[in-house]
Z-matrix of the N, CA and C atoms (Angstrom, degrees):
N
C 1 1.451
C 2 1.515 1 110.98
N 3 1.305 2 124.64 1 68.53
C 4 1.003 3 125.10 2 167.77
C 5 1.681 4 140.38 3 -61.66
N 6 1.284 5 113.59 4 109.23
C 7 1.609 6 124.36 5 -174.45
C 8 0.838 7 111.75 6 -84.01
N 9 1.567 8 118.04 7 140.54
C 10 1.610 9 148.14 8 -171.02
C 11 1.278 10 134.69 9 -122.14
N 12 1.530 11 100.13 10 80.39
C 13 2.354 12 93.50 11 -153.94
C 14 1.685 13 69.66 12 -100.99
N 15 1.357 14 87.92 13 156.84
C 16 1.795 15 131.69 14 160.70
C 17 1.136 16 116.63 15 134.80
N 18 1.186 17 93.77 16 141.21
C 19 1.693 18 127.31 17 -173.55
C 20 1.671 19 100.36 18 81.04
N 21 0.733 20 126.63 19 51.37
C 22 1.368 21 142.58 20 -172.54
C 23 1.657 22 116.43 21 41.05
N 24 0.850 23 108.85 22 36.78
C 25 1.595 24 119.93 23 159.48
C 26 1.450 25 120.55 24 -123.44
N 27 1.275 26 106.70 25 146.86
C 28 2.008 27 118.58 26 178.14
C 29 1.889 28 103.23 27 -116.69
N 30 0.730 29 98.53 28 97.52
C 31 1.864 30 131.28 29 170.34
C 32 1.591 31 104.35 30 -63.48
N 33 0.723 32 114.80 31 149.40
C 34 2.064 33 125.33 32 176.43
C 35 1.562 34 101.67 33 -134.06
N 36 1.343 35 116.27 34 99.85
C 37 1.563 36 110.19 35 168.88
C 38 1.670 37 104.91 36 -82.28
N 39 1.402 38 115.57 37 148.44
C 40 1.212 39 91.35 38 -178.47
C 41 1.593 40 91.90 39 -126.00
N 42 1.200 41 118.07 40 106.32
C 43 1.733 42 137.78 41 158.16
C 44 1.407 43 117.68 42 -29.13
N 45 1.032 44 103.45 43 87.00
C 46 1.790 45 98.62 44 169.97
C 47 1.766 46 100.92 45 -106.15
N 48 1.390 47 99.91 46 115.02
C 49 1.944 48 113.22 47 -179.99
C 50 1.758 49 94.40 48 -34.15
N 51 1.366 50 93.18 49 139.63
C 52 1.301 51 109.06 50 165.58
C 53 1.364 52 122.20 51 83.97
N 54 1.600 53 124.95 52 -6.53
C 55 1.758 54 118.60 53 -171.37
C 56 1.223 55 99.30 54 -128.34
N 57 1.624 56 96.47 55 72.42
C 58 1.583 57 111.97 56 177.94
C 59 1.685 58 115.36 57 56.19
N 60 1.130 59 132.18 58 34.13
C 61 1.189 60 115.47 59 -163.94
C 62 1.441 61 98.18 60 -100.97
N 63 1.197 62 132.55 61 24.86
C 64 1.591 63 126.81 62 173.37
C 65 1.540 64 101.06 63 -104.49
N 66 1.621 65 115.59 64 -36.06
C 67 1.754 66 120.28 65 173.00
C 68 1.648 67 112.40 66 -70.46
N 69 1.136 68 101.09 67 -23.25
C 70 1.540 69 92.82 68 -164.65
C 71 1.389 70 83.13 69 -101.71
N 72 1.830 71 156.95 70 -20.27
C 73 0.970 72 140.86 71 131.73
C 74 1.774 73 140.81 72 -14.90
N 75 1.661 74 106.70 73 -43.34
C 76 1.471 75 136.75 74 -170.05
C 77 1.944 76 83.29 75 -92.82
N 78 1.226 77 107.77 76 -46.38
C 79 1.655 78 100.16 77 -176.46
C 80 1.621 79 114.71 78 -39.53
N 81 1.819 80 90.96 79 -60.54
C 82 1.473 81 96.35 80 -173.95
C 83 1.364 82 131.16 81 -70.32
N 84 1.155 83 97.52 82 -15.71
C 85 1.868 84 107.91 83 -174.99
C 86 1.976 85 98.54 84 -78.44
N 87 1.511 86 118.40 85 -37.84
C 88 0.772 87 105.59 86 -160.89
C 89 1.945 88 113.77 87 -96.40
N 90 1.376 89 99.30 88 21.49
C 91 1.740 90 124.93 89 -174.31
C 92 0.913 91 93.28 90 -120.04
N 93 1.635 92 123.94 91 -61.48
C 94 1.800 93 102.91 92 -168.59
C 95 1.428 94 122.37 93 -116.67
N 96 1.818 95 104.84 94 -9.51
C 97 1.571 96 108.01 95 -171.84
C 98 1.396 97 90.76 96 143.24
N 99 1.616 98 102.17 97 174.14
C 100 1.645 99 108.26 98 154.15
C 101 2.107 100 108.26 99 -74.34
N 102 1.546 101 80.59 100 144.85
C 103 1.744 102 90.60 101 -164.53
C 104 2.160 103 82.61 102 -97.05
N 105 1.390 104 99.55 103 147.08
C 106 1.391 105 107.21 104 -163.41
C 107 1.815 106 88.49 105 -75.28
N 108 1.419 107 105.43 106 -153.61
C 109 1.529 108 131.27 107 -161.18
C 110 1.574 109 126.77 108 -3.60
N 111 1.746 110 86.33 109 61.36
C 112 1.766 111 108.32 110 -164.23
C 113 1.523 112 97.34 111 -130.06
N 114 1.316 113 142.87 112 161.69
C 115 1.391 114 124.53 113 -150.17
C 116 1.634 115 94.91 114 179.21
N 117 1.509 116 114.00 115 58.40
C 118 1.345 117 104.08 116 174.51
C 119 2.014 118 136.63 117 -89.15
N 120 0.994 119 68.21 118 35.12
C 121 1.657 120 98.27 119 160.74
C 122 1.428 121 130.20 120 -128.58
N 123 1.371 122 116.14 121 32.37
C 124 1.726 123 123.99 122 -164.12
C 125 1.578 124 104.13 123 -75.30
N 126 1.349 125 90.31 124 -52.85
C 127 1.490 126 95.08 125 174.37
C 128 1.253 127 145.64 126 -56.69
N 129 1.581 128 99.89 127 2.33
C 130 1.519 129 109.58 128 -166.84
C 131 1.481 130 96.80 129 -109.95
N 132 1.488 131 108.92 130 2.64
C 133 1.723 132 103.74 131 -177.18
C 134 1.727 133 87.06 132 -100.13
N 135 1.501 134 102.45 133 151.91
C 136 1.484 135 125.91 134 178.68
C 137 1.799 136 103.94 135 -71.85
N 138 1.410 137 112.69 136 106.10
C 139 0.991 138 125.94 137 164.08
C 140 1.892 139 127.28 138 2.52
N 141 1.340 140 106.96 139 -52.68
C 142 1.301 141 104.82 140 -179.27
C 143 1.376 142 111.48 141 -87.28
N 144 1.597 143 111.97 142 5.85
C 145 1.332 144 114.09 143 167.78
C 146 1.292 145 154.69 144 -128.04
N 147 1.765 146 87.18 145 11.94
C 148 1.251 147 134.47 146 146.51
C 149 2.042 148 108.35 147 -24.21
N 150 1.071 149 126.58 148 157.09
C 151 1.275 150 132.53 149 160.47
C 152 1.395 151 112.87 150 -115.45
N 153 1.148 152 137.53 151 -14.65
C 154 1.281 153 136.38 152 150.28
C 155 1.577 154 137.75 153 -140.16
N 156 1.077 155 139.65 154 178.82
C 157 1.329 156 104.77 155 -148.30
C 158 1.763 157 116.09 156 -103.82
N 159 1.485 158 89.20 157 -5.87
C 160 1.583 159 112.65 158 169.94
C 161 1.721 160 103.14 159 -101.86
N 162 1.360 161 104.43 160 -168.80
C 163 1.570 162 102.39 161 172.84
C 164 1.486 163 88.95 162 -139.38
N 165 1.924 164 113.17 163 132.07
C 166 0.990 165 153.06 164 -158.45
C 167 1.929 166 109.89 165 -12.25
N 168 1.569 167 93.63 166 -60.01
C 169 1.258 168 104.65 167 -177.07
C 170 1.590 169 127.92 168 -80.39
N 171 1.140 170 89.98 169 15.87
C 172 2.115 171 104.95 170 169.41
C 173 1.518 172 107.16 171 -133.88
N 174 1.312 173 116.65 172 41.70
C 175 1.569 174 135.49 173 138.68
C 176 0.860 175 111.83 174 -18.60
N 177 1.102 176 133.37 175 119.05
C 178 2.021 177 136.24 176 147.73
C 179 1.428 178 106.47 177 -78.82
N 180 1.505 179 104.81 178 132.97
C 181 1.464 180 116.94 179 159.78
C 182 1.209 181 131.98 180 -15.88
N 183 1.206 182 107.09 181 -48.91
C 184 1.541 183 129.37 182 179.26
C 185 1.316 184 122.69 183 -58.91
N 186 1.369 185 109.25 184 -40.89
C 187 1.473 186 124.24 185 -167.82
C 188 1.560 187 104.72 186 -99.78
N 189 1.441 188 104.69 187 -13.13
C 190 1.785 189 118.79 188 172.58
C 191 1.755 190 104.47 189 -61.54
N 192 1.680 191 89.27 190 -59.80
C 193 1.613 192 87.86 191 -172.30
C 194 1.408 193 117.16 192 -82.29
N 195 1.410 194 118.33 193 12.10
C 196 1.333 195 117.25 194 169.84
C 197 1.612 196 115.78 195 -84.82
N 198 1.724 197 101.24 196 -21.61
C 199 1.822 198 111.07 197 -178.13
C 200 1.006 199 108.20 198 -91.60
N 201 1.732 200 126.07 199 -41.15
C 202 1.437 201 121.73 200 -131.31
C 203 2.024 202 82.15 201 -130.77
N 204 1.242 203 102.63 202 124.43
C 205 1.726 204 92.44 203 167.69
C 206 1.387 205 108.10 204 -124.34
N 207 1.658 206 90.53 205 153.35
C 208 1.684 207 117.70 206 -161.92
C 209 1.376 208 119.85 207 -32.16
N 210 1.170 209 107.66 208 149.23
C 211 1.818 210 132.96 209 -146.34
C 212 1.255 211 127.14 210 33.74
N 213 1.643 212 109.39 211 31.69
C 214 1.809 213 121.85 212 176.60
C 215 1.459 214 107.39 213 -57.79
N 216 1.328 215 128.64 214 -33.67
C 217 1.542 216 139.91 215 155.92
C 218 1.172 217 129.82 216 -87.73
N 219 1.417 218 102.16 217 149.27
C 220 1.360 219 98.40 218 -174.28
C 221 1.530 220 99.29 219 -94.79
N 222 1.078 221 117.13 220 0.96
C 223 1.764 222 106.11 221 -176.79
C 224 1.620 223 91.05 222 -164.14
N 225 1.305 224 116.89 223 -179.60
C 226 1.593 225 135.12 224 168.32
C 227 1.363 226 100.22 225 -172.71
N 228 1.573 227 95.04 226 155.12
C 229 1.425 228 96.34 227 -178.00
C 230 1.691 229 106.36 228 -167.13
N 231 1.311 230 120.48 229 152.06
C 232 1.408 231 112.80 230 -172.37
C 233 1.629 232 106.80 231 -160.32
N 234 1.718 233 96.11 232 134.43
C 235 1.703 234 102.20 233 -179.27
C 236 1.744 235 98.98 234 -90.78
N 237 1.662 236 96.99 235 158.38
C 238 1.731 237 105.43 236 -169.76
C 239 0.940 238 74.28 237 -134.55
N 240 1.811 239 109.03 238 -179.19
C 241 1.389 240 137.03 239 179.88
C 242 1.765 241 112.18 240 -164.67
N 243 1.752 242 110.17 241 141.95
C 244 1.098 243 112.94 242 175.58
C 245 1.975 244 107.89 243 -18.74
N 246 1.046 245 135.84 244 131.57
C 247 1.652 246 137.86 245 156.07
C 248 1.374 247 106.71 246 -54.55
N 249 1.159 248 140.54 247 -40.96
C 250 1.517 249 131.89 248 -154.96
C 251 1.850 250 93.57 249 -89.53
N 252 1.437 251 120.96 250 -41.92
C 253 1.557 252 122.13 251 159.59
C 254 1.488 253 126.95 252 -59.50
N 255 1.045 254 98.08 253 -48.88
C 256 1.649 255 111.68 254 164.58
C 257 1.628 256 113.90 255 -52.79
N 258 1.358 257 124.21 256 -52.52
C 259 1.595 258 126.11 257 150.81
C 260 1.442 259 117.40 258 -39.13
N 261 1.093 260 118.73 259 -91.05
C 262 1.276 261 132.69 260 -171.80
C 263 2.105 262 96.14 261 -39.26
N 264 1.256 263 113.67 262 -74.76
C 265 1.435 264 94.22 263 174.69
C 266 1.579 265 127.89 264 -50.37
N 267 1.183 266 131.22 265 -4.17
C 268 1.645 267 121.48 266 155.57
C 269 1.578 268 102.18 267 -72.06
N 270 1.038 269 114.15 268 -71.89
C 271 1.877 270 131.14 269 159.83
C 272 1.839 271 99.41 270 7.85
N 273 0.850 272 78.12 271 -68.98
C 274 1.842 273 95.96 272 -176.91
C 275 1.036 274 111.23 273 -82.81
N 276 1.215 275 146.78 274 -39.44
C 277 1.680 276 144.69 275 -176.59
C 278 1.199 277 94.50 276 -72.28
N 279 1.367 278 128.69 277 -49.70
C 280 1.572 279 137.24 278 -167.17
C 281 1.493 280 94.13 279 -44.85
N 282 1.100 281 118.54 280 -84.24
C 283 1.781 282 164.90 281 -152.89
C 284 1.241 283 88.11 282 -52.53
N 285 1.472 284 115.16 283 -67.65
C 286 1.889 285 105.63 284 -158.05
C 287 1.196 286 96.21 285 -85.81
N 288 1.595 287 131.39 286 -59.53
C 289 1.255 288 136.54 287 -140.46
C 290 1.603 289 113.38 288 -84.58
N 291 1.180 290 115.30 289 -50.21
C 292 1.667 291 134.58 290 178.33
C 293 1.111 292 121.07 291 -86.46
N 294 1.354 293 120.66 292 -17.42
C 295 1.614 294 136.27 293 -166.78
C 296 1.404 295 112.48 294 51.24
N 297 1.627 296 142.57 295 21.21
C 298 1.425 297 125.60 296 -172.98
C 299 1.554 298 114.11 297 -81.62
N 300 1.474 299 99.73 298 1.43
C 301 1.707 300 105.16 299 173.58
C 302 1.477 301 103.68 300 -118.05
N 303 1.421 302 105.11 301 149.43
C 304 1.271 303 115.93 302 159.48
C 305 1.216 304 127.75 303 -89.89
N 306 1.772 305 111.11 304 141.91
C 307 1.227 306 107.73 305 -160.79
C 308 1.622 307 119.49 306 -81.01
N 309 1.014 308 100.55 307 16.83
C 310 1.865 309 101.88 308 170.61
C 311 1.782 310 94.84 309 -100.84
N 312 1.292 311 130.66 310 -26.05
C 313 1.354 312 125.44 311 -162.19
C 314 1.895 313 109.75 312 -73.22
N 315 1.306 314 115.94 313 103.86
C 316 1.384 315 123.50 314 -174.45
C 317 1.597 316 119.48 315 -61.03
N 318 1.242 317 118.57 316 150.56
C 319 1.845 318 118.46 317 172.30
C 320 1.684 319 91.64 318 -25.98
N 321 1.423 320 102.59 319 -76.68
C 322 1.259 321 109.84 320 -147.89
C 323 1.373 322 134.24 321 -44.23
N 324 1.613 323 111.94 322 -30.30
C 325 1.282 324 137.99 323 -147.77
C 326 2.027 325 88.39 324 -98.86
N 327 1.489 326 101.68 325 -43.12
C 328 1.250 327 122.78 326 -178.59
C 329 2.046 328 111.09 327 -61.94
N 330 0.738 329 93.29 328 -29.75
C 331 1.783 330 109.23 329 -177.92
C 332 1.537 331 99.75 330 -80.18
N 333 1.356 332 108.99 331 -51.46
C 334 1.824 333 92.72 332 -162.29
C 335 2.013 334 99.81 333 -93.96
N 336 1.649 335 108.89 334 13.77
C 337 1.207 336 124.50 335 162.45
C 338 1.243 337 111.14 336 -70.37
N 339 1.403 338 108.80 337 -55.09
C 340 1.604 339 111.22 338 -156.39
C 341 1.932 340 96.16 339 -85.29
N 342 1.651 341 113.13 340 -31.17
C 343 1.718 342 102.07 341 166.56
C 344 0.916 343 124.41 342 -47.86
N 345 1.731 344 128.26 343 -53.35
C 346 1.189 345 131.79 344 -163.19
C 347 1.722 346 114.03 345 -74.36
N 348 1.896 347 120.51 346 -21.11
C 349 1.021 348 123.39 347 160.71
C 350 1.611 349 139.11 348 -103.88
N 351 1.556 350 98.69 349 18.85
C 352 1.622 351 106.12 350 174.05
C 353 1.085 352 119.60 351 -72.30
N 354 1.421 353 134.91 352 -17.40
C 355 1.345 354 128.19 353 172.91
C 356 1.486 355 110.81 354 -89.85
N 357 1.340 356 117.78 355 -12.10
C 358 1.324 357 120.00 356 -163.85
C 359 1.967 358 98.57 357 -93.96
N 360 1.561 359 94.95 358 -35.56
C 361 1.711 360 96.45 359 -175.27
C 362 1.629 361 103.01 360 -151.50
N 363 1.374 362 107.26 361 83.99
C 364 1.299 363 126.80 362 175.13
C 365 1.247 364 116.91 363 -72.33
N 366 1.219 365 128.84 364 -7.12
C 367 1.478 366 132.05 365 147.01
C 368 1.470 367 143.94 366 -97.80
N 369 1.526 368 85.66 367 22.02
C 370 1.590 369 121.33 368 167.56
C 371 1.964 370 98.79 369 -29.60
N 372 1.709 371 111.42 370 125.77
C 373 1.295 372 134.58 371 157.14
C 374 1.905 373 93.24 372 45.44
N 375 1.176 374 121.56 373 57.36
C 376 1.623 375 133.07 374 -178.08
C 377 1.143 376 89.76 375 31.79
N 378 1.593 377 113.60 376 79.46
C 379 1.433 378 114.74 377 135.25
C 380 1.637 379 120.12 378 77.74
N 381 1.485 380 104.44 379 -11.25
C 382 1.218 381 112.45 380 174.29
C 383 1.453 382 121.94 381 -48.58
N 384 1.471 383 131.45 382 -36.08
C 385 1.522 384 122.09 383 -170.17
C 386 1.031 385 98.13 384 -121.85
N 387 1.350 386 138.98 385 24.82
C 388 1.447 387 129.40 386 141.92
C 389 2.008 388 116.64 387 -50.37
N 390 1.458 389 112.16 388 157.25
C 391 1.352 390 107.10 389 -178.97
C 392 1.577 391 107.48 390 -75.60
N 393 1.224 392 112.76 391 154.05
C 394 1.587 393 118.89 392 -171.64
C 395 1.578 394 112.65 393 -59.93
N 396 1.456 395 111.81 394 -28.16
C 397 1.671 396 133.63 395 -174.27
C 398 1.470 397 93.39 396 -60.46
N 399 1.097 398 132.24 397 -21.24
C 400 1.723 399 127.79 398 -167.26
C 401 1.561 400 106.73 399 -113.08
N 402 1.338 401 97.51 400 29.65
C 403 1.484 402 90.75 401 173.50
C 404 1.822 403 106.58 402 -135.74
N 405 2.120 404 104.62 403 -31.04
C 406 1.384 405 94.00 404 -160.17
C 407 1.349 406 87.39 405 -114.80
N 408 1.800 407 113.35 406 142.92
C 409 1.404 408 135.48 407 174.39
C 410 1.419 409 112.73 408 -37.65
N 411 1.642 410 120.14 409 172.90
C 412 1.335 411 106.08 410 -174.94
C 413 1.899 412 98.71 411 -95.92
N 414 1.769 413 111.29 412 -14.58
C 415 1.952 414 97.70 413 174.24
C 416 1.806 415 103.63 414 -92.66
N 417 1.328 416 110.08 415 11.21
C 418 1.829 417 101.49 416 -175.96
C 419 1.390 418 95.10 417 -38.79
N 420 1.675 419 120.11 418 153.55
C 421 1.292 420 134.64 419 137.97
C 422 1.650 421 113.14 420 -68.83
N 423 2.080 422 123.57 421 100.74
C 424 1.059 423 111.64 422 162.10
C 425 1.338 424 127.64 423 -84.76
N 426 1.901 425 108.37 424 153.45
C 427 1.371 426 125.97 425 -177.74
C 428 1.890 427 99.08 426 -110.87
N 429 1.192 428 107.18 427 153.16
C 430 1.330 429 93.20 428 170.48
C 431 1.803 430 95.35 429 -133.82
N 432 1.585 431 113.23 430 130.03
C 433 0.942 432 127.12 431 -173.47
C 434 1.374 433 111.35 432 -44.95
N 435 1.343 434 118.30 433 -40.43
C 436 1.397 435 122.87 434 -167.15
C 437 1.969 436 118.34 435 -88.72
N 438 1.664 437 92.90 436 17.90
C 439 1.626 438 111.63 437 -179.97
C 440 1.373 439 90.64 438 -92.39
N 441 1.468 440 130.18 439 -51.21
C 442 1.500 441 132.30 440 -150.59
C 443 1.870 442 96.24 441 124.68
N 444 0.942 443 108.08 442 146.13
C 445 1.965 444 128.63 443 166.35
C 446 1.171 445 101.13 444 -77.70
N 447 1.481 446 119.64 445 -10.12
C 448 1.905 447 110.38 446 -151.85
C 449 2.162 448 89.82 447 -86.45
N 450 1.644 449 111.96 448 -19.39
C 451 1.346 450 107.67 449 175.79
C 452 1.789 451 120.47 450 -63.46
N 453 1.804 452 93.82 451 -37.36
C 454 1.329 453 104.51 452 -175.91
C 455 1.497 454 115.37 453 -53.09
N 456 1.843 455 114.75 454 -41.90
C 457 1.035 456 115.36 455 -144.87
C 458 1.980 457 92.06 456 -87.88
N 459 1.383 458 115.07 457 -17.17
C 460 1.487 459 111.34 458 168.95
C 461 1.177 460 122.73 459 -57.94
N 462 1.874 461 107.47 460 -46.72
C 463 1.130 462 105.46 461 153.93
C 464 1.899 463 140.57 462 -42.74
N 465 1.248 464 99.82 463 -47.39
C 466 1.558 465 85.79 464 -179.11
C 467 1.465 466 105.38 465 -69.91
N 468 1.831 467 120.14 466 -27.16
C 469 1.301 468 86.98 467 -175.48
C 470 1.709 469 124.62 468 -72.36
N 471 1.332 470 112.17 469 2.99
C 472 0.924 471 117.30 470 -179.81
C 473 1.761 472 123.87 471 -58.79
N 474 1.533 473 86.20 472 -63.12
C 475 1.422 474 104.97 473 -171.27
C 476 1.403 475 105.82 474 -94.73
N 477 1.456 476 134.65 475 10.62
C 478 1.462 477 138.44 476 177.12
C 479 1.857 478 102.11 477 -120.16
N 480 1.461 479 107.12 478 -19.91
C 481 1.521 480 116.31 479 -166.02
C 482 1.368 481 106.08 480 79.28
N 483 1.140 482 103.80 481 143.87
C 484 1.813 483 138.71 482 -158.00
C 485 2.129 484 98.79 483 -68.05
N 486 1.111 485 113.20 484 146.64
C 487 1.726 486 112.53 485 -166.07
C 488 1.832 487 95.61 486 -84.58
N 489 0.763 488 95.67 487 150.58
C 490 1.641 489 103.95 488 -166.89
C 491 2.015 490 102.41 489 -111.53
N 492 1.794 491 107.41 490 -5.14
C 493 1.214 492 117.48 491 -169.48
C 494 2.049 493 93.24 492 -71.97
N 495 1.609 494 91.77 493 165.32
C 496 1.537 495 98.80 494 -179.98
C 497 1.612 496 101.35 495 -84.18
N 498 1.164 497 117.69 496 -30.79
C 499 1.584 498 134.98 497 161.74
C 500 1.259 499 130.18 498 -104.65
N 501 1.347 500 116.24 499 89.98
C 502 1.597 501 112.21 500 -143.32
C 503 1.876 502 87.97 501 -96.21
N 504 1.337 503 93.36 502 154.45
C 505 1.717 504 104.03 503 -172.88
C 506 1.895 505 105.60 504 -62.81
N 507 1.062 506 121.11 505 141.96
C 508 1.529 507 124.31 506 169.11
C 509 1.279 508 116.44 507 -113.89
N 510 1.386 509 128.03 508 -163.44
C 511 1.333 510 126.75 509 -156.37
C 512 1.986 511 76.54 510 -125.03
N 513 1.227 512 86.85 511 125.47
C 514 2.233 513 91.66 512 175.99
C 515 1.361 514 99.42 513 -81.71
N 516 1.088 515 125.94 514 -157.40
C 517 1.448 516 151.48 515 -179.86
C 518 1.551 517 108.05 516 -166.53
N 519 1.651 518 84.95 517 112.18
C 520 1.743 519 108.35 518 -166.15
C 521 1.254 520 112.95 519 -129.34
N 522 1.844 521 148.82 520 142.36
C 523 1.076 522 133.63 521 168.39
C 524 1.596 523 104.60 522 97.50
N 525 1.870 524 105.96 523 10.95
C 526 1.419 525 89.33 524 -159.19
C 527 2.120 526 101.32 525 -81.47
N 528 1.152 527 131.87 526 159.12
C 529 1.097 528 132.60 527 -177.78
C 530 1.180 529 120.70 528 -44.11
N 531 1.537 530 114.93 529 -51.08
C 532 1.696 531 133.55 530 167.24
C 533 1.596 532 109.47 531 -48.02
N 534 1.197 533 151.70 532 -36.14
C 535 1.026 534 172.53 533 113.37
C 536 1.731 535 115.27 534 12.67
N 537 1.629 536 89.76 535 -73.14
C 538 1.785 537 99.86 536 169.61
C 539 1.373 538 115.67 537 -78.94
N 540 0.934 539 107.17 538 -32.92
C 541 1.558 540 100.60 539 -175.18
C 542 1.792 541 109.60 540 -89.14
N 543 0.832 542 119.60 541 -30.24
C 544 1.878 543 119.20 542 167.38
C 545 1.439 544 124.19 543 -6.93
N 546 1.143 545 100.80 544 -98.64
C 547 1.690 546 113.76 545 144.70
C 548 1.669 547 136.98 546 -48.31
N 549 0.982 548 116.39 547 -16.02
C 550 1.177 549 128.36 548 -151.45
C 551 2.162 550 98.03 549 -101.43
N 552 1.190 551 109.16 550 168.97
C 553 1.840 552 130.39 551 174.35
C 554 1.504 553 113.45 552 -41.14
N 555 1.289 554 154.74 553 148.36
C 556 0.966 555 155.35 554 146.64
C 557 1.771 556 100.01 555 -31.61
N 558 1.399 557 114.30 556 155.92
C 559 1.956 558 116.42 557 -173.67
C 560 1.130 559 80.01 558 -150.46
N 561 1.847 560 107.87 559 147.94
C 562 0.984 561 141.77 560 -165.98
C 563 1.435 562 99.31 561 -63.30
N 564 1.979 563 125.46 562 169.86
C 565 1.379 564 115.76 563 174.37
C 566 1.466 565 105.04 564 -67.97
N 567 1.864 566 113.64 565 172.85
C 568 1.581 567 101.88 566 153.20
C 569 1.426 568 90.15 567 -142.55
N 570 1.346 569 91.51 568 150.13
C 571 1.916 570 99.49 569 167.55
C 572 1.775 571 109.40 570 -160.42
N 573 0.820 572 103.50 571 132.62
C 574 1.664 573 116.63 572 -173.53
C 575 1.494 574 100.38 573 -92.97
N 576 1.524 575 103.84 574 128.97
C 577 1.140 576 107.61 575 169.28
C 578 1.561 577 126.16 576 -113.14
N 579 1.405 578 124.62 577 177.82
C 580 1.264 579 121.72 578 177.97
C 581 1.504 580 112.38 579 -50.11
N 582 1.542 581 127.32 580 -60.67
C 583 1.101 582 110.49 581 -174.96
C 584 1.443 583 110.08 582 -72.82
N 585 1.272 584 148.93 583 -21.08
C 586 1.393 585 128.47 584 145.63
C 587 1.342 586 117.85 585 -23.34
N 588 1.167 587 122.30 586 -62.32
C 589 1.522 588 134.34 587 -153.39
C 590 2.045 589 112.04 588 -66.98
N 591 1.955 590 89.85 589 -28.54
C 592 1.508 591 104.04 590 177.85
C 593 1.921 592 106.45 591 -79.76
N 594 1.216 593 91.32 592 -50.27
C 595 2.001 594 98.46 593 168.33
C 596 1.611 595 100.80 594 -39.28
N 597 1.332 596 114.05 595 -86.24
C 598 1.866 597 115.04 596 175.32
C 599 1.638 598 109.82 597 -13.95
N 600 1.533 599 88.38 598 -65.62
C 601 1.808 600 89.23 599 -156.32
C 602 1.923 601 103.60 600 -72.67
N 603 1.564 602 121.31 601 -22.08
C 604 1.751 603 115.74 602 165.35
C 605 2.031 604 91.32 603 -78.61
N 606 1.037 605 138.25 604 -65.33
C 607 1.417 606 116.45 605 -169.65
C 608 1.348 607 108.57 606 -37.04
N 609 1.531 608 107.77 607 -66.18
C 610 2.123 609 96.15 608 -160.56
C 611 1.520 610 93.33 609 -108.68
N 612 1.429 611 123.91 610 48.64
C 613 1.522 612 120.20 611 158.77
C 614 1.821 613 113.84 612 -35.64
N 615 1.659 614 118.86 613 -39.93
C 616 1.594 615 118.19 614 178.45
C 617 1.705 616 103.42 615 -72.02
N 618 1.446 617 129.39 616 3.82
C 619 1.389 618 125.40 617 -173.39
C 620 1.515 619 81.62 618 -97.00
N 621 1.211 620 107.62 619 -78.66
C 622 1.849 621 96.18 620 -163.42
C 623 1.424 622 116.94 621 -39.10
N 624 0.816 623 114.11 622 -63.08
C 625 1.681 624 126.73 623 176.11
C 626 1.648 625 114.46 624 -32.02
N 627 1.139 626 112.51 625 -36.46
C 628 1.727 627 123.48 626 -168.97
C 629 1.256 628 97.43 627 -102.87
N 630 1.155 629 126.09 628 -39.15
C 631 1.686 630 101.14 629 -172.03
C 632 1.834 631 94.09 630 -123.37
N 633 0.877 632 102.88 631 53.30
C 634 1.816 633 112.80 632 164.04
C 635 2.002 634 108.82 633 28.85
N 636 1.605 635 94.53 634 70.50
C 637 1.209 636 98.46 635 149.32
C 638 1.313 637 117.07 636 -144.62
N 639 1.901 638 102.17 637 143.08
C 640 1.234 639 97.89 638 -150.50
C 641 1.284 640 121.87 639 -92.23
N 642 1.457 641 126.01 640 -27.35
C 643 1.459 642 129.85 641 167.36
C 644 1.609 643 104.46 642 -115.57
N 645 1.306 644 96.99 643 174.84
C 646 1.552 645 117.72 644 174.48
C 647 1.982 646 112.77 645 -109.96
């Protein structure tokens, strides 16, 4: 849950894993500062010594309105992304980047993995395959990744005021797949299939529905 003071307003981005929220992270730090209750080193503390069971900036809703009470912000706002892309990129971040998958273990096999244990460990890989609905408020301003970032960034100048620089800061593109894998080992195939795509759309059926997408 990363916070955003300047110009006398405090902003609530709300991080849902996977919809760019590490670029549009590097955005804000490098426009207004580092934004406080963001913690990108969580993972490097030993589990039982962790202070919570996610790391700061993959907040659930739930636990928002249990800290923060109504109109503590002056705004919130949160980018989403297709679910069946949004899957498949943990899939792959997991796999290449973090190693918590093994590389013989397929999408598929991996999907009706993480169904059969979401109730058991809903904070599966920080929060990453939770549905996006459990992360963004019900007044967030949504972005949808697959519009362009270039809307988001009108937005902040809106409600932060417009950059007055001759080179005004943009939103990068970081984490992209081409990137890790470049240099890097030969990686297993991937291909999503139809019944994948039906698993996605019965797992986060409340994702499509809420942020208007229409198939899987």
């Amino acid at each position: 849950m990363p916070l955003i003071k300047a110009n006398g307003k405090l902003v609530y981005f709300a991080h849902v894993p996977k919809c760019a929220g590490t670029a549009v992270a590097r955005y804000i730090e490098a426009r207004f500062g580092p934004p406080a209750f963001s913690d990108r080193q969580f993972l490097s503390v030993e589990e039982p010594l962790r202070w919570t069971r996610s790391s700061p900036q993959h907040v659930t809703r739930d636990a928002l309105e249990r800290l923060f009470p109504p109109g503590f912000f002056d705004a919130s706002f949160a980018i989403v992304r297709h679910p069946v892309e949004r899957l498949a990129s943990v899939f792959l971040f997991q796999r290449e980047k973090e190693g918590t998958i093994p590389p013989e273990l397929g999408f598929s096999d991996w999907l009706h993995r993480i169904a059969a244990d979401r109730d058991r460990d809903p904070f599966a890989y920080d929060n990453h395959t939770r549905p996006m609905t459990d992360f963004v408020p019900d007044d967030a301003v949504l972005f949808r990744v697959e519009d362009g970032l270039e809307k988001l960034e009108a937005w902040m100048d809106a409600t932060f005021g417009a950059q007055t620089a001759e080179d005004p800061v943009r939103i990068p593109r970081v984490n992209t797949r081409y990137r890790r894998l470049k240099d890097g080992p030969p990686v297993p195939p991937f291909a999503i299939t139809a019944a994948d795509r039906a698993l996605v759309a019965d797992l986060f059926a409340m994702d499509f529905d809420r942020f208007g997408y229409a198939d899987a």
